[in-house]
C-alpha positions as CSV (number, residue, x, y, z in Angstrom):
1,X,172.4,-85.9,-109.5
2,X,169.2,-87.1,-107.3
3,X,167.2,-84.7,-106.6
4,X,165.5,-83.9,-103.5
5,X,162.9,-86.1,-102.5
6,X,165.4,-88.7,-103.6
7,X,168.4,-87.0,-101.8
8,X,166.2,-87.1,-98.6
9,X,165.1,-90.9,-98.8
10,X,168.6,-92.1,-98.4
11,X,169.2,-90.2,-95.6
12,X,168.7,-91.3,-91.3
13,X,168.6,-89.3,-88.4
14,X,171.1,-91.6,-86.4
15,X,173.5,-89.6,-84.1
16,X,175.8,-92.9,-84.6
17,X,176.2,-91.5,-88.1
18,X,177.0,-88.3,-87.1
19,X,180.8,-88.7,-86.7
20,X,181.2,-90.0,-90.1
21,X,178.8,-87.9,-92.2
22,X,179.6,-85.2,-93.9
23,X,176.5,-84.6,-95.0
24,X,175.1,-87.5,-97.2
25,X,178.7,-88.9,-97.8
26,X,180.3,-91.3,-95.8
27,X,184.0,-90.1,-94.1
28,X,186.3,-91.2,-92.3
29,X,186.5,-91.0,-88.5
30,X,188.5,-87.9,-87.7
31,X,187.8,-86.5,-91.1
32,X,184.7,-84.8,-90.8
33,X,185.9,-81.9,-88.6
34,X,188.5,-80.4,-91.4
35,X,185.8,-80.8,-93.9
36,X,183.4,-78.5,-91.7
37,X,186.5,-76.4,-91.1
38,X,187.1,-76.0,-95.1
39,X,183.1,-75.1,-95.4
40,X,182.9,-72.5,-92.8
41,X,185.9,-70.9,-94.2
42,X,184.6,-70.4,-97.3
43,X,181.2,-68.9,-96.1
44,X,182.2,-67.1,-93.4
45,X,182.2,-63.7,-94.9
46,X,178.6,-64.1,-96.4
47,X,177.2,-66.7,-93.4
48,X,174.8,-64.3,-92.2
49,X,173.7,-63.0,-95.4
50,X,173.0,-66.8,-96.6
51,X,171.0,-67.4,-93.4
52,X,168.8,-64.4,-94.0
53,X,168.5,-66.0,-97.8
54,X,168.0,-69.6,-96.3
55,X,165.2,-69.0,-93.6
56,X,163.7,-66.3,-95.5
57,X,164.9,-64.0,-92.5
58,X,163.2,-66.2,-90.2
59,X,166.5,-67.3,-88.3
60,X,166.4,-63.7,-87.0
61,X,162.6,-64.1,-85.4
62,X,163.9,-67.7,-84.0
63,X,167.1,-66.4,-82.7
64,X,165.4,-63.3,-80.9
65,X,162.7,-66.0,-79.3
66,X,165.7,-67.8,-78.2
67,X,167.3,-64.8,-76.5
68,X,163.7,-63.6,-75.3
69,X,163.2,-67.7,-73.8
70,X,167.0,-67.2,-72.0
71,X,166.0,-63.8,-70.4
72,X,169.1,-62.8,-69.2
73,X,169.8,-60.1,-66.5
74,X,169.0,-57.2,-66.3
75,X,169.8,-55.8,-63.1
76,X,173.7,-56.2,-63.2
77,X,173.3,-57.1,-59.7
78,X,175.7,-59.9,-59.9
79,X,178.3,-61.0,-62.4
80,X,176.6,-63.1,-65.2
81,X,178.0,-65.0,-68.3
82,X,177.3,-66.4,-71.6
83,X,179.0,-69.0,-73.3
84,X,178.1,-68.9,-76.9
85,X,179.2,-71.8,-78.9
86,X,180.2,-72.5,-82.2
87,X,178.9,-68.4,-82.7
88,X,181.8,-67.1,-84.2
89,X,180.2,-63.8,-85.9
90,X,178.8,-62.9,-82.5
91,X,175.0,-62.9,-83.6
92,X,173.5,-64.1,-80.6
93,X,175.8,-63.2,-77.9
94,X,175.2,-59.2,-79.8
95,X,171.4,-60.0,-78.7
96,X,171.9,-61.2,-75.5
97,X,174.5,-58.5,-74.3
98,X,171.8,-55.8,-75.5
99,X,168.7,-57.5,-74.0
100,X,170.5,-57.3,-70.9
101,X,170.8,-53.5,-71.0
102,X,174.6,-54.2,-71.9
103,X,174.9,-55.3,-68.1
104,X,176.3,-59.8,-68.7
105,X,179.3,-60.7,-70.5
106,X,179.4,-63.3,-73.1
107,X,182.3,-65.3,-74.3
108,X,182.0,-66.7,-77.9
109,X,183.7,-70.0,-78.9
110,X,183.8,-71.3,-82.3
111,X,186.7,-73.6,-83.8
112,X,186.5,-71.5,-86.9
113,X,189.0,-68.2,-86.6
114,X,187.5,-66.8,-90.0
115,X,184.3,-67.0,-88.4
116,X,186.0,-64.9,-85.3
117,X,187.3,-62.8,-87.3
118,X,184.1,-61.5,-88.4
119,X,182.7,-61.8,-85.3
120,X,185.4,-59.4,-83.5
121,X,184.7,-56.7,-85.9
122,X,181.3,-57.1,-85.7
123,X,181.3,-56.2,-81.8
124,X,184.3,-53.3,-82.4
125,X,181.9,-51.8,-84.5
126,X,179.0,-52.0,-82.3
127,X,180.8,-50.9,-79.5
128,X,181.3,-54.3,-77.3
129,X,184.5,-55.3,-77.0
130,X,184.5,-55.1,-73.7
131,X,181.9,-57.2,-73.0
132,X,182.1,-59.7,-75.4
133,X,185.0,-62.2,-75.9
134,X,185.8,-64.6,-78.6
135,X,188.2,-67.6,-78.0
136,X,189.0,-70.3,-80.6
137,X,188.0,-73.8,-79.4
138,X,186.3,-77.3,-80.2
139,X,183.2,-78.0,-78.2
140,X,184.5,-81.6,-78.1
141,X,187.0,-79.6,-75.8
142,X,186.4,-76.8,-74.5
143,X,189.5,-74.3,-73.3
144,X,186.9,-73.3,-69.8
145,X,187.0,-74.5,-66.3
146,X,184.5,-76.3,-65.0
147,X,181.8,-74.5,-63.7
148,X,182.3,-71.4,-65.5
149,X,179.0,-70.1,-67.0
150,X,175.5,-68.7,-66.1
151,X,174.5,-70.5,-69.4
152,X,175.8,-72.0,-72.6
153,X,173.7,-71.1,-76.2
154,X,174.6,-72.6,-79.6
155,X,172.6,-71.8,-82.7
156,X,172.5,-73.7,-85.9
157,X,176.0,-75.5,-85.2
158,X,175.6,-78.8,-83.3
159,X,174.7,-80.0,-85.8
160,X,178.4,-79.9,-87.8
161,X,180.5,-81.4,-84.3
162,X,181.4,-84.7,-85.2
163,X,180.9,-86.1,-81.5
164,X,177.6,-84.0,-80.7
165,X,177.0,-86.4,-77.2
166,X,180.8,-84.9,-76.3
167,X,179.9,-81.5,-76.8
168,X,176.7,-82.0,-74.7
169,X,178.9,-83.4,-71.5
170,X,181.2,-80.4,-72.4
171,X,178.2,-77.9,-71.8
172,X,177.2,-79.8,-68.9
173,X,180.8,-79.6,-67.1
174,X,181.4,-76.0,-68.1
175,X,178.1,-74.2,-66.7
176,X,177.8,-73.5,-62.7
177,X,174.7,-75.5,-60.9
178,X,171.5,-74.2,-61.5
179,X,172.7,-73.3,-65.4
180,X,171.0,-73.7,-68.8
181,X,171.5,-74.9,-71.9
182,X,169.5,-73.7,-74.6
183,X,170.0,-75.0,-78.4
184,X,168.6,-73.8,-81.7
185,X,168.6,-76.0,-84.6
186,X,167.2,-76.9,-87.8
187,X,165.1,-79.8,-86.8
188,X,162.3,-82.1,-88.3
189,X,159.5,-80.8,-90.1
190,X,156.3,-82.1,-89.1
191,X,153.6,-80.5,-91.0
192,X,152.0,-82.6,-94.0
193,X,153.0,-80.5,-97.4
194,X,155.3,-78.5,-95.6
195,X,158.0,-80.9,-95.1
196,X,157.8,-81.4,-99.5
197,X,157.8,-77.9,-100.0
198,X,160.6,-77.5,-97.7
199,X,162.9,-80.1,-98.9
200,X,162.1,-78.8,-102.7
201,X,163.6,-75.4,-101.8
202,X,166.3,-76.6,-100.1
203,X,167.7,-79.3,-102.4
204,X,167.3,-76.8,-105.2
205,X,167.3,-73.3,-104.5
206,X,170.1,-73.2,-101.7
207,X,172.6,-74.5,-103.3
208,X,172.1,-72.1,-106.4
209,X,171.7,-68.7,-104.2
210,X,175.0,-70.1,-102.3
211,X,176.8,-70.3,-105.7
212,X,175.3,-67.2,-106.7
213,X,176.1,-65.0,-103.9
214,X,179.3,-66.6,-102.5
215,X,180.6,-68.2,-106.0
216,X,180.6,-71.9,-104.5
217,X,177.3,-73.8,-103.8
218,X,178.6,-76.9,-102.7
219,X,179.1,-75.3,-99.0
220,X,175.4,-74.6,-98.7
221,X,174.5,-78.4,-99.8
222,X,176.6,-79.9,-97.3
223,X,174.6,-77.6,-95.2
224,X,170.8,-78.8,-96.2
225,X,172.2,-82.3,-96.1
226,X,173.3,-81.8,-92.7
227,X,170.2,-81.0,-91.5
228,X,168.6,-84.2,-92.7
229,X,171.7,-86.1,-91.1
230,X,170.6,-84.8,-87.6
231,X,168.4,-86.2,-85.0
232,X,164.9,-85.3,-84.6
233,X,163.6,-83.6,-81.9
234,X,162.8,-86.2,-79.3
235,X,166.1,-88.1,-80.0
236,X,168.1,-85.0,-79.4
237,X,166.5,-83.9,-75.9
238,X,167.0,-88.0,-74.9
239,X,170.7,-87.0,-75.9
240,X,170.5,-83.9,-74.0
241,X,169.1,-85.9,-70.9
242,X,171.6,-88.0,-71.3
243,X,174.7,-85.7,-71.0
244,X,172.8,-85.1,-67.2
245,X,170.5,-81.9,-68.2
246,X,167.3,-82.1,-66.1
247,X,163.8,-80.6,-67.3
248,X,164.8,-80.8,-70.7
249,X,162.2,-79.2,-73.3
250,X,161.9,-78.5,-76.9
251,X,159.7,-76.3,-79.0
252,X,159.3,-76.0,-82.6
253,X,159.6,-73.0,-84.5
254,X,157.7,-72.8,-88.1
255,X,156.4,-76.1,-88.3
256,X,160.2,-78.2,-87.2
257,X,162.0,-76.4,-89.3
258,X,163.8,-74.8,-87.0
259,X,163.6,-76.4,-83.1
260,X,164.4,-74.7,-79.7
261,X,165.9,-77.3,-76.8
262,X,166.6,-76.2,-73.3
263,X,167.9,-77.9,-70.7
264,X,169.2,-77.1,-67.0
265,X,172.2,-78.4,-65.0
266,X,170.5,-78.7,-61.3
């Protein structure tokens, strides 16, 4: 086994590469999806839990700046709603239903129904069923008319579509005029030691807390390799521009490791 620095030098950030690789392994086109199916099964109980031990519990300060960056309604004045994609255990369509004051709706669409199904008991518990939906789809495809949503969020899962400029035309055709698009990912890290202490921890320790917490480790290194497989920052908003978003931005979140792109469909 390489380890990481090694892992990480065979490794591009080409979105041409994306269909076909399953992390640092080659497939076959049309394979990829089942093979992100098959991992997100097998986490989905624990997902949270191994992003808590993955981030450090940073992917809960990035996803409330994402929500806080949205702002979403408050005033109820008008009907308002969220598409949440590829957020099958509700996490950030939770936040933004209760940064409203409980007053938009959110629909949450993940291709996953293990990930839904912790997801709808999530909101049963908390008490928002009725304002918070969750509907199996691909965000190749998306089951949604056009023009349907006040915005479209997805957090830490383009990253595993196979056909990621698809899914951005899909986001574009599904939100109303005057929209956004907002996007948290992992991203490129762009602070000098960082980046090598970074890659260190994930090669290594990820894996082993995903073995040790979930019993199977290999789901988490398709995950850290799947980070390195995915564009950087100024490659993904030029995709994002071109799938027709105007005033397209991104901001990094602890040095690139994690990266927040927004976009608007005037």
């Amino acid at each position: 086994m390489q380890d990481g620095q090694q892992r990480q030098r065979t490794s591009n950030r080409s979105p041409e590469d994306m269909p076909t690789s399953f992390g640092f392994t080659t497939v076959g086109e049309g394979e990829k999806q089942a093979l992100v199916d098959d991992v997100f099964h097998k986490v989905a109980e624990r997902y949270d839990l191994m992003n808590d031990l993955m981030s450090g519990g940073m992917h809960r300060v990035w996803k409330d700046a994402m929500v806080s960056a949205l702002a979403p309604p408050k005033s109820g004045a008008r009907p308002w709603t969220l598409l949440d994609v590829a957020g099958g255990t509700g996490d950030i369509a939770t936040r933004v239903v209760r940064r409203s004051g409980e007053t938009v709706k959110a629909v949450v669409c993940d291709i996953n129904e293990s990930m839904l199904t912790v997801g709808r008991d999530r909101a049963e518990k908390a008490g928002l069923s009725d304002l918070i939906r969750f509907s199996q789809g691909n965000a190749e495809e998306l089951p949604f008319p056009d023009k349907s949503f006040d915005a479209y969020t997805i957090a830490f899962g383009i990253r595993n579509v196979p056909d990621i400029p698809k899914a951005l035309r899909e986001a574009y055709r599904v939100l109303k005029r005057g929209g956004r698009f907002m996007c948290l990912e992992f991203s490129d890290v762009d602070v000098p030691m960082l980046d090598k202490v970074y890659d260190a921890f994930s090669f290594n320790a990820i894996p082993v807390m995903g073995r040790m917490v979930t019993g199977d480790g290999e789901p988490y290194r398709y995950l850290v390799e799947s980070i390195r497989k995915f564009p950087h920052q100024d490659r993904f908003a030029e995709m994002i521009r071109e799938a027709g978003f105007e005033q397209v931005t991104w901001r990094n979140y602890s040095g690139g490791i994690a990266a927040l792109h927004s976009g608007w469909k005037l």
